[in-house]
C-alpha positions in Angstrom: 190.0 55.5 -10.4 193.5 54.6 -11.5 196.5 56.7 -10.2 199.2 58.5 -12.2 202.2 60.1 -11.2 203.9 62.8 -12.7 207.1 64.0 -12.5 209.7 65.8 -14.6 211.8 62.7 -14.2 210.9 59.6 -13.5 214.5 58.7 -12.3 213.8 61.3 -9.7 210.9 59.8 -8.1 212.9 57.3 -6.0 209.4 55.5 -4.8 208.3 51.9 -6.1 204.4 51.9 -5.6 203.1 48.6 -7.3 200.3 49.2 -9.4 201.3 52.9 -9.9 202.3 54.3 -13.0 205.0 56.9 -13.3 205.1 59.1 -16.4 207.5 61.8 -17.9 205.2 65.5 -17.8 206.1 66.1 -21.0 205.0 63.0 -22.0 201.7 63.2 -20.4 201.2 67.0 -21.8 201.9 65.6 -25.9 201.4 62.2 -26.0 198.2 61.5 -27.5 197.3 58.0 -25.4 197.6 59.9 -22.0 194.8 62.3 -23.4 192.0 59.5 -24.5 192.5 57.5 -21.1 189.5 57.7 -18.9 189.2 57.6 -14.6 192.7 58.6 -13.9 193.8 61.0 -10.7 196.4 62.4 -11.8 199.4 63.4 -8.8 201.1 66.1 -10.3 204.7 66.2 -8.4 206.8 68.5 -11.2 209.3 70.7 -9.8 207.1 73.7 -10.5 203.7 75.3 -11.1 205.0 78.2 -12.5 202.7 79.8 -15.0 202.8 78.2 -17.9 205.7 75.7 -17.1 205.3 72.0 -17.6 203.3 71.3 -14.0 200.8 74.4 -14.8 200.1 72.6 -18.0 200.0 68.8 -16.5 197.2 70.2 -14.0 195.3 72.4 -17.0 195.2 69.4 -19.5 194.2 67.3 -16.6 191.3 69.3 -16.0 190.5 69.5 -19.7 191.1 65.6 -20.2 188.3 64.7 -17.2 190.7 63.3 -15.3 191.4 64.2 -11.2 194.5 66.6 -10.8 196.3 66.6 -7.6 197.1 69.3 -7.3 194.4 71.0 -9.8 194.5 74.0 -11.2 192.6 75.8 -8.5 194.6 75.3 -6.2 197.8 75.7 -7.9 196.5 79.4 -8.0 195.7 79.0 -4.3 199.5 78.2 -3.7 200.6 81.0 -5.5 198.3 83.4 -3.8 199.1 85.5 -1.1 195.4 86.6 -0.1 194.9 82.7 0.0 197.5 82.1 2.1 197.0 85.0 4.8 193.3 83.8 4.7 194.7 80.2 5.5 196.5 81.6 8.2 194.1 83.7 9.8 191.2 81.4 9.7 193.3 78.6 11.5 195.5 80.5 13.8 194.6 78.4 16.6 195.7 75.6 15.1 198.9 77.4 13.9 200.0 78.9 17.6 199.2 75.3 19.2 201.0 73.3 17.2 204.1 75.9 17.2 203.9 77.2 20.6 207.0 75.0 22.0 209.0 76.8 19.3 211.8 79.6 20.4 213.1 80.2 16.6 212.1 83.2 14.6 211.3 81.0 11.5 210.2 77.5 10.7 209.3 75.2 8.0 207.3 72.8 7.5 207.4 69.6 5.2 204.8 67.8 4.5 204.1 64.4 2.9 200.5 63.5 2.0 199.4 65.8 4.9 201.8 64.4 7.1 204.8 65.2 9.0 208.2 64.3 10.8 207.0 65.7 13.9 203.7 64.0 15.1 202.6 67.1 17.0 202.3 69.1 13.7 200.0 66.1 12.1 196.8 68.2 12.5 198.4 71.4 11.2 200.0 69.4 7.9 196.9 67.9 7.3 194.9 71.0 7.2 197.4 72.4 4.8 197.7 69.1 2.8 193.8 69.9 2.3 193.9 73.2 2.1 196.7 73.3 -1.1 196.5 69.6 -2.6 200.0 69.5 -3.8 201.0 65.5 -2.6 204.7 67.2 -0.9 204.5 70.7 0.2 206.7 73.2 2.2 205.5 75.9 4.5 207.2 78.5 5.7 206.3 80.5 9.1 207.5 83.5 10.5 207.1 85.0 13.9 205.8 88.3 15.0 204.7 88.5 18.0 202.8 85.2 16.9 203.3 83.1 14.3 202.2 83.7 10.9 201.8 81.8 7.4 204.2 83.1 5.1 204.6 81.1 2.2 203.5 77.4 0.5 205.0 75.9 -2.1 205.2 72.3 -3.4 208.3 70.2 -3.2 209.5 67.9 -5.9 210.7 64.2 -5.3 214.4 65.3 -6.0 214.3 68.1 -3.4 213.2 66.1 -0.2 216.4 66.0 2.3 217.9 62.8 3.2 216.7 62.7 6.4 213.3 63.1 5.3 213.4 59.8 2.4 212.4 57.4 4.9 209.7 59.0 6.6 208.1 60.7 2.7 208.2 57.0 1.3 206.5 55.2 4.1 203.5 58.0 3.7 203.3 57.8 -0.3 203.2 53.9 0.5 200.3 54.5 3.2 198.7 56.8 0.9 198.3 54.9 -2.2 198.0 51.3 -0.3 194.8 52.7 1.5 194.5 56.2 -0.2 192.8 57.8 2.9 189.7 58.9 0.6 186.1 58.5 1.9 184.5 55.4 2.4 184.1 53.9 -0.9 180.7 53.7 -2.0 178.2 51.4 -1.1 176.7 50.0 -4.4 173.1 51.1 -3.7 174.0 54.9 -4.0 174.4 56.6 -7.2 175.8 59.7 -6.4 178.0 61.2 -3.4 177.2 64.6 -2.0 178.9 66.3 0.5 177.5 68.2 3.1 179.5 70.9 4.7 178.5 71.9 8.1 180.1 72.7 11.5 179.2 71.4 14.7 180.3 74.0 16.8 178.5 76.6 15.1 176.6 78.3 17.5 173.3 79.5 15.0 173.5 77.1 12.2 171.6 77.5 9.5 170.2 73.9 9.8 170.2 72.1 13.1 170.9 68.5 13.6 167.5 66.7 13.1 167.1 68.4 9.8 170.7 67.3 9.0 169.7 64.3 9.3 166.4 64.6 7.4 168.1 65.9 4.7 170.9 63.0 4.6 167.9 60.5 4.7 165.9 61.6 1.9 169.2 62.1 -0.3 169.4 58.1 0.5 166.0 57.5 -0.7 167.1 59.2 -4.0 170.6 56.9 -4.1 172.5 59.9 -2.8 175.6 59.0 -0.8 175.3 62.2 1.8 178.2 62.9 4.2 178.4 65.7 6.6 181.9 67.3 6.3 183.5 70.0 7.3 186.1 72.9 6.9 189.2 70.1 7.1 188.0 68.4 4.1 188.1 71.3 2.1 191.2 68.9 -0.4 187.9 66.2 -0.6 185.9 67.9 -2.4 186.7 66.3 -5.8 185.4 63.3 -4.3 181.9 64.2 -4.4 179.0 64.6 -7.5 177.6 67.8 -5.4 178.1 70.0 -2.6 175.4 71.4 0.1 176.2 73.7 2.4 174.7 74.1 5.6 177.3 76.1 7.4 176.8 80.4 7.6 178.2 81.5 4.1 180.6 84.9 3.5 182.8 85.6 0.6 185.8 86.3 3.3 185.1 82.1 4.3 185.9 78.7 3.9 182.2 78.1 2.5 182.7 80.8 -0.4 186.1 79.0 -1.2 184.6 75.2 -1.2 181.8 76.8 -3.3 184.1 77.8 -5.6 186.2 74.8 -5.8 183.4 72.7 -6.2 182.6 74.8 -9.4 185.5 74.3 -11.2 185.4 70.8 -10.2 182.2 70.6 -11.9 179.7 69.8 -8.5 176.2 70.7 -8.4 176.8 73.4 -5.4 174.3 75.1 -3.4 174.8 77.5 -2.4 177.0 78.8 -5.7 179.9 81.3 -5.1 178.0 83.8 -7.3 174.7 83.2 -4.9 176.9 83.9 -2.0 178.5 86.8 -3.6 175.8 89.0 -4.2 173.5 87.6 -1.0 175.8 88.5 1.5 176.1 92.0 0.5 173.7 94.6 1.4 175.0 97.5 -1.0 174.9 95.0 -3.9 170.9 93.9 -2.8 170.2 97.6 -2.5 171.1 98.2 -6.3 169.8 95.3 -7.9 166.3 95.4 -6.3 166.1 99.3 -7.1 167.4 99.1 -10.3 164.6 96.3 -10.9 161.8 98.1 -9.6 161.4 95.2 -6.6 159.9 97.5 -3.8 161.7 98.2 -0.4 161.4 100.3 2.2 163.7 104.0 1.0 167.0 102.9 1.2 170.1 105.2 1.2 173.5 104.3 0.4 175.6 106.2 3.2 179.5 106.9 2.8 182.3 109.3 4.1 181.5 112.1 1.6 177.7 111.9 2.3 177.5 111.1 6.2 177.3 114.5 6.7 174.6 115.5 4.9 172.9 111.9 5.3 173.1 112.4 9.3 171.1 115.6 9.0 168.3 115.0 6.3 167.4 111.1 6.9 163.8 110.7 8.5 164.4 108.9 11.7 164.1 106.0 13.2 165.9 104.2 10.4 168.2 101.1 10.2 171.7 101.5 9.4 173.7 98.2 7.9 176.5 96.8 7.4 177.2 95.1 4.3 177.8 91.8 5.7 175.6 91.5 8.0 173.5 88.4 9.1 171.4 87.2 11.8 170.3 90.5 12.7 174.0 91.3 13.9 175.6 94.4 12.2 172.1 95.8 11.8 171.4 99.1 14.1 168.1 101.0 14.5 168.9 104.9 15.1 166.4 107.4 16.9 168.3 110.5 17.1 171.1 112.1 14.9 174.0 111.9 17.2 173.4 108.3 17.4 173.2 108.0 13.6 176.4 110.1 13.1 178.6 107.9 15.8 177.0 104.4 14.5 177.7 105.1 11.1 181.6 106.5 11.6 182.1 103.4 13.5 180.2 100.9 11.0 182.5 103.3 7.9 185.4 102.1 9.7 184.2 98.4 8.6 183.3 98.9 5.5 183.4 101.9 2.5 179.6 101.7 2.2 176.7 101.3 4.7 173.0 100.8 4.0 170.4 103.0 5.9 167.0 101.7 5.3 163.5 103.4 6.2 162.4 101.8 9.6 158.9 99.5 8.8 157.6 98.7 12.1 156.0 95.2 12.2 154.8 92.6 14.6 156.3 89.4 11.8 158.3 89.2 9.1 157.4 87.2 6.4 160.3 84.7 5.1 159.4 82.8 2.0 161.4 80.0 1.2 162.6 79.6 -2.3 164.1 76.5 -4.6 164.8 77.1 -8.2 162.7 80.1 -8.8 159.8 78.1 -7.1 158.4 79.2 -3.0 159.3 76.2 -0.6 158.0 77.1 2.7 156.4 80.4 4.2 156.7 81.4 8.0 156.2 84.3 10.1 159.1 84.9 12.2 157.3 87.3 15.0 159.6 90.0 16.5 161.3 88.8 19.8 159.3 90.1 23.2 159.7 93.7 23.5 162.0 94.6 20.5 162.2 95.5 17.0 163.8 92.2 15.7 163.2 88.6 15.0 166.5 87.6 17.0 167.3 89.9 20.8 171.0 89.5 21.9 171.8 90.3 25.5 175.2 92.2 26.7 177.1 89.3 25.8 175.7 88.5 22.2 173.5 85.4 23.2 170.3 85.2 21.4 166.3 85.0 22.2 163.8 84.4 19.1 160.1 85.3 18.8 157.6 82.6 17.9 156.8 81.5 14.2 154.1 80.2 12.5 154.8 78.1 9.4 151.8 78.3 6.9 151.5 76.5 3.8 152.9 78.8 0.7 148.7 78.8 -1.0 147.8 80.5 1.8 150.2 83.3 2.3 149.2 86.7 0.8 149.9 86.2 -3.0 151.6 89.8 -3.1 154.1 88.7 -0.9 154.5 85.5 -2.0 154.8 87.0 -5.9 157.5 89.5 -4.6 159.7 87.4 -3.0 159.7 85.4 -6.1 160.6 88.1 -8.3 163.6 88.7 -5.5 164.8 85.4 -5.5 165.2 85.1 -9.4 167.0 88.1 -10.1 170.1 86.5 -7.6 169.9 82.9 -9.0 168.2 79.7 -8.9 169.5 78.4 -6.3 168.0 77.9 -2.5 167.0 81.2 -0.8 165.4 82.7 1.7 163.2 85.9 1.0 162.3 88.7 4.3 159.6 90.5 3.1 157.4 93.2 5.4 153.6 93.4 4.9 152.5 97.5 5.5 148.6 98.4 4.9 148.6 95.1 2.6 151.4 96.2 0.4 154.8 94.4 0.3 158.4 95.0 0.5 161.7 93.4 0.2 164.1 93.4 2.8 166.6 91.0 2.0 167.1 88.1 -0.1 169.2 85.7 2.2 171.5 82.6 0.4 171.8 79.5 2.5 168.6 80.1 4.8 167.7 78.8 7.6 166.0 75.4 6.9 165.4 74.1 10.7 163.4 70.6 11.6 160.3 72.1 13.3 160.3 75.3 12.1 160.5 75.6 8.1 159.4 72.2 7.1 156.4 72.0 9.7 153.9 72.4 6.9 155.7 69.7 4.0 157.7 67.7 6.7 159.8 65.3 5.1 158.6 66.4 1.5 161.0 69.6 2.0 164.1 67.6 1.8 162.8 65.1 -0.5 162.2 68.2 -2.8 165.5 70.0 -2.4 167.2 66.5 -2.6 165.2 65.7 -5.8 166.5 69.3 -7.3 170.4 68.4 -6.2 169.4 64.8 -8.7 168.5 66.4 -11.2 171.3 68.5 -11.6 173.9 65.9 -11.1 172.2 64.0 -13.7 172.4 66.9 -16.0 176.1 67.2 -15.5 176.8 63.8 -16.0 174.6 63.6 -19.1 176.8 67.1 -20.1 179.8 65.3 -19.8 178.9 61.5 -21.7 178.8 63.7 -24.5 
């Protein structure tokens, strides 16, 4: 893909990259010839991505044009965003306090060139940010409060670099564009990239490693390129023809961000940000499946106004939960009214809504695995020894599973199997898993879960390496739709 650079002036640039062309932005906004080229990234380095000012409009046309916008428009509204921006800094504040720890100022900033910086002690925490915003010169401002905190981002033009910096920002827009530290380029036999976003040190994952691996084999088989990745390569993600991810999904996460920029960059993503959305919210399952007629066990919708009376009238046991919840954490069975008034306050302090569901006492729960409307896999996940869940955590939150049995889907009672399909297809058609509770031979819904667990040994013990062939053969037919979309 051949590289452009933008800039309000090109006499401001200051950097002779042979082989790189340097346009005017207005020029590349009206002149016709810049909008019929094909296979150009496009570095965006205007003064400003003010709404609606030249850069905004470089990025926008880009987008419209086909061609690779660095930064694009999604994250332009990233950098303007302070949500974005406190999310950044919560979610790597690790990162932040190492790397500014030796500092005794109440204020820093930091520049950074193609993720890189002056300092080599702040090369991890640039990089992230370089990723994380896109913009090819940035500056980020921190402020201290009893720890340091991400205040502001915003991108820097050519002109504006300080003298003392020239040096050090040319050698790194030489480095970059001499070797363009992108992925491995392509090997010829592969088709397609996807991406596959997991984390390593994620305690529960929702695939372990020997399924990772399954599924980047059978991707191969199909000419898929598949590389595991992970939160650092969130500014990669253009890279890619799709986007799997295997890491625990919620909308206040990296994985609901990389979902949505892998939208608007036009990936086949599972799971998609709408998928995520209304999965990991318990209020919004309750609603849908009631307004649907899908049956549950009685559910209740318990907040401030209503505890009250809720606390008193409920038939008990019953399962309070919090919206969020996953893994069978956040999710509370209550036996007497005291302890559903004091679990319930504290949960309300969480959250503005809580679910309390009628308590179905079983020995299994059913999961039914789902792929584009169609059941995948079906298991019993048996209740861990001597409690009421699949999943037992000790003082200290460490887990211990029941058994499972993994049965093939022609077998499993047709009720359940019809339900969980009816579930599934009201959130999407994407990959889901479906907890459904067999009572007296009649079915009900208890969740529908995005991004299930899909583990070598357990889910695929029936199809084996069919399972990943089949999800992998889904992920090519959708590229090949969107590429056949866009030829047109």
């Amino acid at each position: 893909m051949n590289a452009l650079i933008v800039v309000n002036n090109p006499d401001d640039w200051g950097f002779d990259i042979p082989g790189v062309e340097v346009v005017r932005a207005k020029d590349y906004v009206t002149h016709p010839e810049y909008s019929d080229r094909r296979n150009l990234r496009v570095y965006n380095l205007c003064r400003s991505y003010r709404y609606q000012a030249l850069g905004y409009y470089v990025s926008l046309l880009a987008e419209a044009r086909g061609h690779k916008a660095i930064p694009d428009i999604a994250a332009i509204q990233d950098i303007k965003s302070q949500t974005v921006i406190r999310l950044a800094s919560n979610e790597f504040d690790d990162l932040i306090q190492k790397s500014l720890a030796p500092l005794k100022s109440e204020r820093f900033t930091l520049s950074i060139y193609f993720g890189r910086n002056t300092a080599k002690r702040h090369d991890r925490l640039s990089t992230y940010l370089f990723n994380m915003f896109q913009a090819p010169f940035l500056r980020a401002e921190f402020v201290f409060h009893d720890k340091w905190q991400l205040q502001n981002v915003e991108p820097i033009a050519a002109s504006d670099i300080p003298e003392q910096h020239k040096e050090f920002a040319s050698e790194q827009v030489r480095e970059h564009f001499a070797g363009r530290r992108t992925s491995t380029p392509r090997r010829k036999r592969y088709r397609y990239d996807m991406a596959i976003l997991h984390n390593p040190e994620e305690q529960e994952p929702p695939s372990n490693a020997k399924a990772l691996q399954r599924f980047t084999r059978a991707a191969e088989e199909l000419a898929i390129s598949a590389e595991l990745i992970t939160r650092e390569d969130y500014g990669r993600v253009a890279e890619f023809d799709a986007l799997f991810i295997r890491e625990t999904t919620n909308v206040n996460h990296h994985t609901y961000r990389f979902a949505r920029r892998a939208e608007a960059e036009g990936l086949v993503v599972i799971d998609d940000p709408l998928s995520i959305l209304r999965c990991t919210n318990k209020v919004f399952l309750a609603e849908l499946l009631d307004r649907h007629k899908v049956a549950t066990p009685r559910t209740t919708i318990i907040h401030k106004d209503n505890l009250k009376e809720m606390a008193a009238t409920l038939d008990l046991p019953c399962i309070l939960k919090q919206p969020d919840s996953s893994f069978s954490q956040g999710v509370i069975k209550v036996e007497t009214r005291e302890a559903l008034r004091t679990e319930a306050e504290r949960l309300l302090q969480r959250s503005a809504l809580l679910i309390a569901q009628e308590f179905l006492p079983t020995t299994f729960d059913w999961r039914i695995g789902l792929f584009e409307g169609r059941p995948l896999y079906a298991c019993k996940y048996h209740m861990a020894s001597k409690h009421w869940q699949i999943i037992a955590r000790d003082h200290e939150g460490n887990p211990r599973y029941g058994r499972f049995d993994t049965i093939p889907v022609e077998i499993a009672p047709a009720n359940v199997v019809r339900l969980a399909v009816k579930a599934g297809n009201l959130i999407g058609n994407g990959l889901y898993g479906v907890d459904v509770k067999e009572v007296n031979g009649s079915a009900y819904i208890i969740e529908v879960n995005d991004n299930p667990n899909i583990d070598s040994g357990v889910e695929d013990a029936m199809l084996k390496d069919e399972l990943y062939r089949r999800i992998m053969e889904g992920f090519l037919r959708r590229i090949e739709h969107n590429k056949a979309g866009n030829s047109r």
